[in-house]
N, C-alpha and C positions, 0 to 999 in steps of 0.2 A: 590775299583773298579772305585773313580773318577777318576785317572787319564786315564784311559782303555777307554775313551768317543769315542775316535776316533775308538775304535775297533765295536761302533753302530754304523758307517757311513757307513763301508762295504759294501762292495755287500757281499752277502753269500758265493758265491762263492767263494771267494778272503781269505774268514776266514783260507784258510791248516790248516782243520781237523788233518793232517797227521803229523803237526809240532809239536814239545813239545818243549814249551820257560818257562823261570821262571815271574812268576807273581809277584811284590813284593806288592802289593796291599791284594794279599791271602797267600803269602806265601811260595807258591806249584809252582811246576811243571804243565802246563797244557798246552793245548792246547789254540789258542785262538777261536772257536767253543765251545768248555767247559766253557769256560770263558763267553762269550754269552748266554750259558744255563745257567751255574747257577743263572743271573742276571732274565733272564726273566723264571724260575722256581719260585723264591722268588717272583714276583710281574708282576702278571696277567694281572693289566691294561699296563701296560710297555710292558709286550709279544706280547700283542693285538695293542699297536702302532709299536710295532719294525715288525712285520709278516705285517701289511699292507706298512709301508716304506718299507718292501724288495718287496713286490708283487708291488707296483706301481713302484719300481727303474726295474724289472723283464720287465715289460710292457712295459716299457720308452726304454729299450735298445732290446727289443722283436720286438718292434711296435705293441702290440697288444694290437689294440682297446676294446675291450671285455674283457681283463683281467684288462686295466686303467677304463673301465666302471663300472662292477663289484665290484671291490676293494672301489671305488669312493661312488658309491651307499652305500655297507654294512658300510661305515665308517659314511655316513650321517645319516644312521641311527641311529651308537652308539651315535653321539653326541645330538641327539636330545633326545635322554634316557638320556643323562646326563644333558641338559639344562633344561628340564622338570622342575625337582625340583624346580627351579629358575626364571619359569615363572610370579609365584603369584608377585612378587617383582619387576617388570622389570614397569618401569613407560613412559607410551606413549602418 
């Protein structure tokens, strides 16, 4: 699926669900939406940056303040769950 990178840059929208291409990266026939789920099925942190990059691209072409706000927020939260661990270490 590395070469498929460009198929994460997408708007969702743009994915046609409706198309079936050949993937040589899996093999199969699929869709490229399929191809997007399988990847963020396998790896949760990855699902959870690729759903706030489509909700803040959403926003960006929506103009909507409150959903760039929203997204912006819950995302500063994960990171700060993630840098936690790594506070004791941090020399100031």
């Amino acid at each position: 699926m590395k070469s498929y990178w460009k198929l994460f840059h997408k708007k969702a929208e743009e994915l046609q669900p409706e198309k079936v291409i050949f993937l040589r990266g899996v093999n199969e026939y699929m869709t490229r939406q399929n191809a997007v789920d399988l990847i963020t099925s396998k790896f949760s942190k990855f699902a959870e940056v690729y759903q706030t990059y489509q909700d803040i691209i959403k926003a960006l072409k929506e103009r909507d303040s409150e959903l760039l706000e929203s997204t912006i927020l819950d995302y500063q939260k994960q990171i700060q769950k993630w840098i936690q661990p790594f506070k004791p270490y941090v020399i100031i």
